[in-house]
C-alpha positions in Angstrom: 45.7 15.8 -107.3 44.1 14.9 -103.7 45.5 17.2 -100.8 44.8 15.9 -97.6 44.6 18.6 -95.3 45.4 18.0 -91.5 46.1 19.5 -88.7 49.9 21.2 -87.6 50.5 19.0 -84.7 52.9 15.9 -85.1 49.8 13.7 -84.6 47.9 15.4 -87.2 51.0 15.4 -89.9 51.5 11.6 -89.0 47.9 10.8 -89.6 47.6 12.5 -92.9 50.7 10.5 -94.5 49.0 7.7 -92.8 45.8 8.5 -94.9 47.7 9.5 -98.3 50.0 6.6 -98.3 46.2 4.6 -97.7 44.5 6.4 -100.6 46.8 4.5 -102.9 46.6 7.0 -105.6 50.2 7.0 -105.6 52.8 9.8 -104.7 52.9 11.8 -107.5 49.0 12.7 -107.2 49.1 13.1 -103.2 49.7 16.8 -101.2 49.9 16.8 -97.5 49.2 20.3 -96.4 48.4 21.5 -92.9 45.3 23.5 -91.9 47.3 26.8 -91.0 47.1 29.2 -93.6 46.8 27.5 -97.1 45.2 28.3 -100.0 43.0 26.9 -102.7 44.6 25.1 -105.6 42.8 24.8 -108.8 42.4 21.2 -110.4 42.0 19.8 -106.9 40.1 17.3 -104.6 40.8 18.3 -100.9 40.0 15.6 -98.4 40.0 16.7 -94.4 42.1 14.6 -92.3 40.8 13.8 -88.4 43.5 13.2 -86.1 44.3 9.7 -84.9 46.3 8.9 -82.5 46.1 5.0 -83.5 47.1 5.9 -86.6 50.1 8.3 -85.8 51.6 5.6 -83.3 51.5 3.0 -86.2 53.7 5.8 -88.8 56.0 6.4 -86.0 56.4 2.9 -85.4 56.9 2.4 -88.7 59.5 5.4 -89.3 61.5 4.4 -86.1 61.6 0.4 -87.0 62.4 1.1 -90.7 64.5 4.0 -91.0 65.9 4.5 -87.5 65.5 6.7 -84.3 67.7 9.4 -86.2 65.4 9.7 -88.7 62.5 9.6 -86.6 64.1 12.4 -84.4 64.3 14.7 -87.4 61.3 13.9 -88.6 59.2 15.0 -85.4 61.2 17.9 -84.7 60.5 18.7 -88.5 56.7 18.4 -87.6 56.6 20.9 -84.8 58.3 23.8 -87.2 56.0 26.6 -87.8 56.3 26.0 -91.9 53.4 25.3 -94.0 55.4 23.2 -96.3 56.7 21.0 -93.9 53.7 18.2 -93.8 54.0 17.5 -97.7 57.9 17.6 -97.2 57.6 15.1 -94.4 55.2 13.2 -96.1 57.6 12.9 -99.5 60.7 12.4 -97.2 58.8 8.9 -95.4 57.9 7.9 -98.6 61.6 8.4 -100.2 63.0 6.3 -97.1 60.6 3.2 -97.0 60.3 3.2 -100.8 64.1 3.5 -101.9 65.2 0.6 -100.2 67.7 2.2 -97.9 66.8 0.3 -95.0 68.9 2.0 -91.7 71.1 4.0 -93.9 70.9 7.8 -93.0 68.2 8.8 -95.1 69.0 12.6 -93.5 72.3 12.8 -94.8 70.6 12.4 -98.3 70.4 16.3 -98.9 70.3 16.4 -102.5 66.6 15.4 -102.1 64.9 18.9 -101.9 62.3 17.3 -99.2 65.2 15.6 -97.2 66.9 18.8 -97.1 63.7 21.0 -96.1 63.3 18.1 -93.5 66.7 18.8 -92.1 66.5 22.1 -92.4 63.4 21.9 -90.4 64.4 19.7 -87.5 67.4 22.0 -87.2 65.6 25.4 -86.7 63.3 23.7 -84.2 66.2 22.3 -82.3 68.1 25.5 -82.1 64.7 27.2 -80.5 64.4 23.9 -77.9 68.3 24.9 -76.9 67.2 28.6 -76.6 64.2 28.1 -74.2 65.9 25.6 -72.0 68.4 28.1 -71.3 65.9 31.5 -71.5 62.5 30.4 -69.9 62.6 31.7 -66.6 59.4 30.4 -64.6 57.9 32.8 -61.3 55.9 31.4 -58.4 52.4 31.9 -58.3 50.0 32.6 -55.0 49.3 29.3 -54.9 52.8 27.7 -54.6 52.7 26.8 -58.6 55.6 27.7 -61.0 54.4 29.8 -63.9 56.3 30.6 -67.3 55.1 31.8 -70.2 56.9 32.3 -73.7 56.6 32.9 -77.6 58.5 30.6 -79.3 58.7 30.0 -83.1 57.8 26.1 -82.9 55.5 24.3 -81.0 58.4 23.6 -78.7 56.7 22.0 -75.9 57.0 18.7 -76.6 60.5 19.3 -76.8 61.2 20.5 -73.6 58.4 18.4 -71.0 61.2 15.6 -70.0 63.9 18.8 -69.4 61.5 20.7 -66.9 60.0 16.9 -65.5 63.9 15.9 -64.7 64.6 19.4 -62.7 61.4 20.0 -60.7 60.2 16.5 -60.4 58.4 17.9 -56.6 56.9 20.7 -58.3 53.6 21.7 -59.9 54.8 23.9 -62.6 52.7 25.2 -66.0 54.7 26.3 -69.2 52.2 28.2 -71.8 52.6 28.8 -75.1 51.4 32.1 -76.0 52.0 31.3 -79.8 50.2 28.3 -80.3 47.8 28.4 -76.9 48.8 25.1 -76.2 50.1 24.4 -71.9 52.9 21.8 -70.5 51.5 21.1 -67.3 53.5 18.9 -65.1 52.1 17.8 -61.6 54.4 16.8 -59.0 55.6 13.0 -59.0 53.2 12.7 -61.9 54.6 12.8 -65.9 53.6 16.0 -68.1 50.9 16.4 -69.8 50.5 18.7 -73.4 47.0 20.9 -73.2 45.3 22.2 -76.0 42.1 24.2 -76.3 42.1 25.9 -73.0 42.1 29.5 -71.9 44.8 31.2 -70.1 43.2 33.0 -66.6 45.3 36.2 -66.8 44.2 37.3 -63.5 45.2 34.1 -61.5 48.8 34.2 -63.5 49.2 37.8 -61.9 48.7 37.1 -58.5 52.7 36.0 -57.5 53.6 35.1 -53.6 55.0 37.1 -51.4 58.3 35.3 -51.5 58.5 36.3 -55.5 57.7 39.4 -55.3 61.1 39.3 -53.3 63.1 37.1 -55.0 62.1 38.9 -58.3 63.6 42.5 -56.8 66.8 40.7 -55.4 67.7 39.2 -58.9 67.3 41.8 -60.8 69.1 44.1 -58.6 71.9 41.8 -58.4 71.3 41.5 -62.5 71.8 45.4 -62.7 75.0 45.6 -60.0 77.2 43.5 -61.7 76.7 45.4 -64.8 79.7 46.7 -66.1 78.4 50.2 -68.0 82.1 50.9 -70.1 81.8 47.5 -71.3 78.0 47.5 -72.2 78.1 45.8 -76.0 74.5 46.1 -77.9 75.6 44.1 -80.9 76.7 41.3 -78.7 73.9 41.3 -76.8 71.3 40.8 -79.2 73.7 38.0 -80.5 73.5 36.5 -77.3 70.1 37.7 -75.6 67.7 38.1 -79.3 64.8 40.8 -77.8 61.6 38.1 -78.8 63.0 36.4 -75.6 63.3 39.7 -72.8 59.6 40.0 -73.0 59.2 36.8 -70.1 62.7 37.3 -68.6 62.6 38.3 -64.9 65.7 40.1 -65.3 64.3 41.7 -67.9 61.1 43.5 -67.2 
């Protein structure tokens, strides 16, 4: 058995099948497994995978042309799940849809494959924690006029979210971090996003708000606190609603 190990990102996971599916050693003696966390297995070769994005492009390519943009959807989303299994259950997935002849049928609907299903299962869970930031992430204003947000998702969301936050503040310079992964959305005004990895966050510059706020931050969440209605405060229901990891980078909330 070869495991190719590669990095989490989507690029890295794309280049390892890339790299397996090259190796022609065939499926059965291939592993895909990402960098985060794994473990030696005994009776194997390990090969290190370097990220290409030449390579990625040409597996996307490939997934969206033969299996659809569905597919390719769930795939990717699958890809940014903080799972350790996912790259070899990605990798097995591909290979089920380009080598079983199905053509555009809906390989994801296919859920009696165990790697389809984790797949699915996968792209779901990530897509849930998209719908929850996009509602939750609450950016402030820094001294310097830019919009600041930080959060702790389960997923390397990011990617999820840049055309969202690009669509609504197209005139603003805005920064989304991470805190989980260290990775920053940066988006500069009339300009597209751009994802940032292996940089440092400057807590003392992100603690320096403007005047205006400062303000703005009191008037929200006094109004958040006067509209409460105490005899009809519901815990349960909140934490339904509201889940605690979020309140941490809630204005309304600190």
């Amino acid at each position: 058995m070869r495991i190719f190990l590669c990095e989490g990102t989507a690029d890295g996971i794309l280049t390892g099948i890339y790299d397996a599916w090259a190796s022609r050693l065939g499926h059965e003696n291939v592993k895909l497994q990402v960098q985060e966390n794994w473990n030696l297995e005994l009776f194997a070769e390990y090969e290190e995978v370097c990220t290409d994005g030449e390579k990625a492009e040409k597996v996307a390519r490939t997934i969206k042309r033969e299996l659809g943009e569905e597919t390719w959807e769930s795939i990717f989303q699958a890809a940014l799940a903080d799972a350790p299994e996912r790259a070899d259950s990605i990798y097995r997935t591909v290979a089920a849809g380009l080598s079983g002849r199905r053509g555009r049928q809906d390989l994801m609907a296919c859920l009696q494959n165990p790697d389809i299903c984790k797949v699915f299962e996968l792209s779901r869970r990530v897509g849930r924690e998209v719908h929850h930031y996009l509602g939750f992430l609450r950016f402030r204003e820094l001294a310097g006029g830019i919009l600041f947000s930080e959060i702790a998702p389960e997923a390397r969301v990011l990617p999820l979210m840049g055309e969202h936050f690009a669509g609504r503040y197209p005139g603003e310079h805005f920064l989304i971090y991470d805190r989980t992964h260290g990775e920053f959305l940066a988006h500069q005004a009339g300009r597209p996003w751009v994802l940032v990895q292996g940089e440092e966050l400057n807590r003392e510059q992100i603690q320096a708000c403007s005047e205006e706020e400062e303000k703005f931050q009191k008037l929200w969440q006094a109004f958040v606190h006067t509209i409460a209605i105490e005899a009809r405060t519901n815990p349960k229901l909140q934490l339904q609603m509201l889940p605690k990891r979020f309140r941490a980078y809630m204005t309304e909330t600190f």
